[in-house]
N, CA, C and O of each residue as an XYZ file, in Angstrom:
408
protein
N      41.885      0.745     53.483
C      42.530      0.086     54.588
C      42.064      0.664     55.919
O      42.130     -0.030     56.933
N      41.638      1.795     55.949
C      41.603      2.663     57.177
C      40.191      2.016     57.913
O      39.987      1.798     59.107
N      39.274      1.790     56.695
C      38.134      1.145     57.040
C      38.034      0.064     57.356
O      37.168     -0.158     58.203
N      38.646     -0.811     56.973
C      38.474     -2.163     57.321
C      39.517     -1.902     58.663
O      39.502     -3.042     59.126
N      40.069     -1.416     59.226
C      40.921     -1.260     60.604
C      39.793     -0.993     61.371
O      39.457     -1.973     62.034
N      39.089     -0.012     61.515
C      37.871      0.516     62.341
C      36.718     -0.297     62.460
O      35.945     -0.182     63.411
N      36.531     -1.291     61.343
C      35.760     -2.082     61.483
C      35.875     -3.141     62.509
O      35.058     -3.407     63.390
N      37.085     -3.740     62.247
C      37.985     -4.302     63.084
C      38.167     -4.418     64.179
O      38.268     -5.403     64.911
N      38.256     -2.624     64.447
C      38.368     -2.840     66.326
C      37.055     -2.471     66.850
O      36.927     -2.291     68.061
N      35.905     -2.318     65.919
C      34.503     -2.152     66.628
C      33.793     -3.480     66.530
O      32.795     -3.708     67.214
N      34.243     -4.261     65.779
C      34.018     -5.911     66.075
C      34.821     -6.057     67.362
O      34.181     -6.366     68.367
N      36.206     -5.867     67.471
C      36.523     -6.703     68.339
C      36.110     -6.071     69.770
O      36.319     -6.857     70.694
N      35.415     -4.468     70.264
C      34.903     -4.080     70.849
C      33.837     -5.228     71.391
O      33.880     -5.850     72.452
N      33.079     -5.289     70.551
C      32.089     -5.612     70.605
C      31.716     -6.730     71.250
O      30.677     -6.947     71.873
N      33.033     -7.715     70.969
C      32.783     -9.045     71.404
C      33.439     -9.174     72.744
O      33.148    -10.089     73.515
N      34.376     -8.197     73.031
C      35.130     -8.431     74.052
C      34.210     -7.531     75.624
O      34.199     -7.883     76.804
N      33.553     -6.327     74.951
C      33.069     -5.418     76.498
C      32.335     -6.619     76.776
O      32.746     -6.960     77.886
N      31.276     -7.650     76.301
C      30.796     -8.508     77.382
C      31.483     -8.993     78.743
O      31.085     -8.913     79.905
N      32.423     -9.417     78.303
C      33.421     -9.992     79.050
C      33.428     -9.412     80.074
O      33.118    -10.145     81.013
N      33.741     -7.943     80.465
C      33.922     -6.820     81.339
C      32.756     -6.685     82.618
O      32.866     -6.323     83.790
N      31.689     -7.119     81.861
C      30.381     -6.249     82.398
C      30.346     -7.370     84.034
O      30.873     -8.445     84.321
N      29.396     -6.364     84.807
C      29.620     -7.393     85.679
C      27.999     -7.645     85.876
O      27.249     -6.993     85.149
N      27.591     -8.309     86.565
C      25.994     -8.900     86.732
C      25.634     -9.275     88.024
O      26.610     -9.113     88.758
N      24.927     -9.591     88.470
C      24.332     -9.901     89.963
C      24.119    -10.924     90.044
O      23.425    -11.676     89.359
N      25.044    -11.149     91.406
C      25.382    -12.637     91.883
C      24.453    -12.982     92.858
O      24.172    -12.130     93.701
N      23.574    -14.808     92.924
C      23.094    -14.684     93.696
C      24.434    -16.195     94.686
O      25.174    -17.089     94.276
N      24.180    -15.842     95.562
C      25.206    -16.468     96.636
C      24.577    -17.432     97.135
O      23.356    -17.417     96.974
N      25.131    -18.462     97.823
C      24.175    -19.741     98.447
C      25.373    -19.458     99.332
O      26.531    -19.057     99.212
N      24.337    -19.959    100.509
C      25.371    -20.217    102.251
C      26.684    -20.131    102.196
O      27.187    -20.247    101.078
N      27.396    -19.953    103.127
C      29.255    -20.110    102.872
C      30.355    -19.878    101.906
O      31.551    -20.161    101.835
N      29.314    -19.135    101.058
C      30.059    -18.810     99.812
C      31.070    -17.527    100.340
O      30.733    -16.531    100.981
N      32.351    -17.887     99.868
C      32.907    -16.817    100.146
C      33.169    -15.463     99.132
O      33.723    -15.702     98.059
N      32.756    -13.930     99.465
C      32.382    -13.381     98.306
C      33.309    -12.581     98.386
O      32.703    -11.540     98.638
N      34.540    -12.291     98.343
C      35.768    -12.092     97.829
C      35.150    -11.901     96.042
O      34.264    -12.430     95.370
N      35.942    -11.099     95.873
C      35.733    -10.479     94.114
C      34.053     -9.683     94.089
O      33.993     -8.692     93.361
N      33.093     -9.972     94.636
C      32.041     -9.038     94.216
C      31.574     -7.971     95.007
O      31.197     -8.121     96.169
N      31.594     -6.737     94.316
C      31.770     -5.505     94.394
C      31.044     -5.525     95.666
O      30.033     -6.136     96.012
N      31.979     -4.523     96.406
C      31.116     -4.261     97.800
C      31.553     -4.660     99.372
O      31.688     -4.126    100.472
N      31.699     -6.175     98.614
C      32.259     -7.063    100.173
C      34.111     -6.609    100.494
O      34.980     -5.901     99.985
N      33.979     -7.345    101.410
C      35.275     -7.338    101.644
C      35.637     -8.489    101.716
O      34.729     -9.316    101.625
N      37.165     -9.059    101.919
C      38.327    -10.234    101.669
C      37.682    -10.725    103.242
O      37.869    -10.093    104.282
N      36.746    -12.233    103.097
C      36.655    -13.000    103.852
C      35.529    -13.198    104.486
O      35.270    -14.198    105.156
N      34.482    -11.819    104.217
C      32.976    -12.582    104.360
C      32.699    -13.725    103.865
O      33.535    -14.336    103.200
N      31.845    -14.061    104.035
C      31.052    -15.570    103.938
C      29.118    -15.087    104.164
O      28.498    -14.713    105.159
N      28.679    -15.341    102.690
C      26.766    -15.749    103.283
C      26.858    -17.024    104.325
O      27.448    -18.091    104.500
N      25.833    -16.138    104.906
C      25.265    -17.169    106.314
C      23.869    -17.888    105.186
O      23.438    -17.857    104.034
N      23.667    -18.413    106.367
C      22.431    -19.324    105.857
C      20.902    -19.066    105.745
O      20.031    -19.848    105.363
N      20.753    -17.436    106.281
C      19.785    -17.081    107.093
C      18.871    -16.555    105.602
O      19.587    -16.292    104.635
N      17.712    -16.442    105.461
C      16.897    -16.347    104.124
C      15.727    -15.073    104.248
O      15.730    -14.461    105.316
N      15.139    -14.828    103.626
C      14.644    -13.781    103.464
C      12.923    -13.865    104.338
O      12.185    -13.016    104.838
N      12.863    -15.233    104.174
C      11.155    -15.557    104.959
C      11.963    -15.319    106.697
O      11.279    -14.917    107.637
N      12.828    -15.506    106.788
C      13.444    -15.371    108.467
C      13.294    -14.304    108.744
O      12.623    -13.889    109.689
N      14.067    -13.502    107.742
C      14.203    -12.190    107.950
C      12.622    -11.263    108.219
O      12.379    -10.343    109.001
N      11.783    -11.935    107.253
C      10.484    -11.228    107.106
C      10.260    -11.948    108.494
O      11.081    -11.359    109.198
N       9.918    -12.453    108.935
C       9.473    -13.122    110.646
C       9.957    -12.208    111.404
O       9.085    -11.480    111.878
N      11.414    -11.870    111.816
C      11.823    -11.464    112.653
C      11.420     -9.920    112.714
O      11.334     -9.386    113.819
N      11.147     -9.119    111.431
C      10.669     -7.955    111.396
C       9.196     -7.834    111.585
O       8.794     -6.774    112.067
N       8.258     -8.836    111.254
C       7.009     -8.780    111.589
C       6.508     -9.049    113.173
O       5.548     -8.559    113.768
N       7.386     -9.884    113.570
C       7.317    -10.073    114.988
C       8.280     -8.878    116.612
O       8.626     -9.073    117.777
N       8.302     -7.605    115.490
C       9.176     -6.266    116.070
C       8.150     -5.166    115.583
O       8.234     -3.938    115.583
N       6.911     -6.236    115.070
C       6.164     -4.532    114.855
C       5.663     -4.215    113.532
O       4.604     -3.692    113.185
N       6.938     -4.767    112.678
C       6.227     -4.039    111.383
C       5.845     -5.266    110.441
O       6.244     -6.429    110.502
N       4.776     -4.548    109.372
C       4.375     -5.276    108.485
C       3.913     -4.999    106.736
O       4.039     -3.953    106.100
N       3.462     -6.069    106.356
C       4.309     -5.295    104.842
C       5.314     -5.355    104.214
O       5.501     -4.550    103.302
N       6.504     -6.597    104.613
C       7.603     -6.365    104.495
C       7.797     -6.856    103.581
O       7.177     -7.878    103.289
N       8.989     -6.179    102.550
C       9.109     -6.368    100.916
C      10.372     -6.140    100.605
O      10.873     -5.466    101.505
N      11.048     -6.352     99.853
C      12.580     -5.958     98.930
C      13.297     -6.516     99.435
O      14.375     -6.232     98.913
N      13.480     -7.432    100.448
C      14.388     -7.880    101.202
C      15.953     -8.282    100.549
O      16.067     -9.310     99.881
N      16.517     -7.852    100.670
C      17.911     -8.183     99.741
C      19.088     -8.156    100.931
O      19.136     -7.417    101.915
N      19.971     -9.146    100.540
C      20.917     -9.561    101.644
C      22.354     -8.903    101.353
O      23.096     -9.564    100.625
N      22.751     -7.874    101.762
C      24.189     -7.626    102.073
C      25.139     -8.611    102.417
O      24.957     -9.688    102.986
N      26.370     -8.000    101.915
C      27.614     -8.816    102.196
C      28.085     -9.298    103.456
O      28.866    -10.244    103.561
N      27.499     -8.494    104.639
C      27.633     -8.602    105.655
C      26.314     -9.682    106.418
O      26.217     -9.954    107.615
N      25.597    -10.050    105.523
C      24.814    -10.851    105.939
C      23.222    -10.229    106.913
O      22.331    -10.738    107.593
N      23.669     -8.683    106.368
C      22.105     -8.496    107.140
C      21.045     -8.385    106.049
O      21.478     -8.859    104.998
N      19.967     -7.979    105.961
C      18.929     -8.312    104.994
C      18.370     -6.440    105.169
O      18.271     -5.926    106.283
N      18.104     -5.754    104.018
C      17.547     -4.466    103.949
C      16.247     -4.856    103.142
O      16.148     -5.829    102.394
N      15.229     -3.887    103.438
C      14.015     -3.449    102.575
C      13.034     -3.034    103.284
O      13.345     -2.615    104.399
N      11.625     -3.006    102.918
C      10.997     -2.259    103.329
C       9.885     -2.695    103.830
O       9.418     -3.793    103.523
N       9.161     -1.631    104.916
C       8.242     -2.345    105.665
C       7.412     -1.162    106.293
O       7.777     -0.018    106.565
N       6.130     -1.802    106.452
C       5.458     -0.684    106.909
C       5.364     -0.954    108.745
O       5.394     -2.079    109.244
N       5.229      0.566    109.684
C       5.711      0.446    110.661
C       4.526      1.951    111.312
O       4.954      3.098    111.179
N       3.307      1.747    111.877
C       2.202      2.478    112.275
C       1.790      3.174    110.856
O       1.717      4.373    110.585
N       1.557      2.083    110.077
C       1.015      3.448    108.717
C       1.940      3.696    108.034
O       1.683      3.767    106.833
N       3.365      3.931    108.455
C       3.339      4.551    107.743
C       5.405      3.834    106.787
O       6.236      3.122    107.351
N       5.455      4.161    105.991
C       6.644      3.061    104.725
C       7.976      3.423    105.813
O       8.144      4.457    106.459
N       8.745      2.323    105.767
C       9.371      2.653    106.279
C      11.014      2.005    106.172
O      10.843      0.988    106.844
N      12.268      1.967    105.812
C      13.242      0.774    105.604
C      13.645      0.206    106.618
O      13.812      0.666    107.747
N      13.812     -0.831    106.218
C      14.170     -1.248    107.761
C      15.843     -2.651    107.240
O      15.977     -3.267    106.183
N      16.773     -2.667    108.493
C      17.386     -3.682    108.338
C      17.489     -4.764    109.170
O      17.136     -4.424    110.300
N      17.830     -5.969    109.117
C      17.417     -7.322    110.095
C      18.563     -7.979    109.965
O      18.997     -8.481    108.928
N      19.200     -7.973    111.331
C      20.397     -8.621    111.283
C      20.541    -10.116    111.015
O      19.481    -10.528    110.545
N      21.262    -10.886    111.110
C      21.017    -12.070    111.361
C      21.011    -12.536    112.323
O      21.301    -13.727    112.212
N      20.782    -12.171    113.547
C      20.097    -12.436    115.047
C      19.319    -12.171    115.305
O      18.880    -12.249    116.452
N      18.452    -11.465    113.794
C      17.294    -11.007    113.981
C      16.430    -10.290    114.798
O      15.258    -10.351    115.168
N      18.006     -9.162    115.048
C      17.444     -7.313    115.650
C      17.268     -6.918    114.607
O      18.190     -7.122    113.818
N      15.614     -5.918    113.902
C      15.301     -5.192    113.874
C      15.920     -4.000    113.907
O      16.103     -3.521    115.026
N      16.430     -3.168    112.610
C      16.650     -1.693    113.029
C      16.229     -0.867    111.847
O      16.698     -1.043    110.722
N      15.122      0.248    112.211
C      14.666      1.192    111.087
C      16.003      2.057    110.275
O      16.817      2.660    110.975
N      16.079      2.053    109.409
C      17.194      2.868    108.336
C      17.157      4.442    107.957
O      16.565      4.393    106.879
N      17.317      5.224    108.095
C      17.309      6.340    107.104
C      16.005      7.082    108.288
O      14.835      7.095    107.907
N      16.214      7.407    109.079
C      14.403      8.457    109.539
C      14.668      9.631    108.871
O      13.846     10.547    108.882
């Protein structure tokens, strides 16, 4: 009996941690992102995309620009090269330019 109990709750383990896990959301415009980790109660994605973002940083200087990934807050982080040499950079959505981390 003891065995078939343990079996039991490592089946029902099994089927249920999926459920739990969480995964990476991708967001379209106006979505409001309430529930995923990070944001806060009442942001909203803007509309603004990652080729913008790469413009507005290439046209501030740097180039190379790669990883671009959009925060909850709607600014865009990754990386870019800036005289030679690697550098992070973030791009608001008014598209100021600001280096991360020196």
């Amino acid at each position: 009996m003891v065995k078939f109990s343990l079996m039991a709750a490592a089946v029902m383990l099994a089927v249920a941690g999926p459920a739990y896990s969480q995964t990476a959301t991708t967001l379209s415009p106006g979505t409001n992102v309430v529930g995923v980790p990070g944001c806060h109660f009442g942001e909203q994605i803007d509309g603004t995309t990652a080729d913008q973002a790469a413009k507005h940083a290439q046209a501030a200087g740097y180039s190379s620009v790669t990883g671009l990934k959009k925060s909850c807050d709607n600014n865009w982080h990754g990386q870019a090269m800036m005289n030679g040499a690697p550098v992070n950079v973030m791009i608001t959505p008014d598209g100021r330019v600001v280096q991360e981390g020196s």
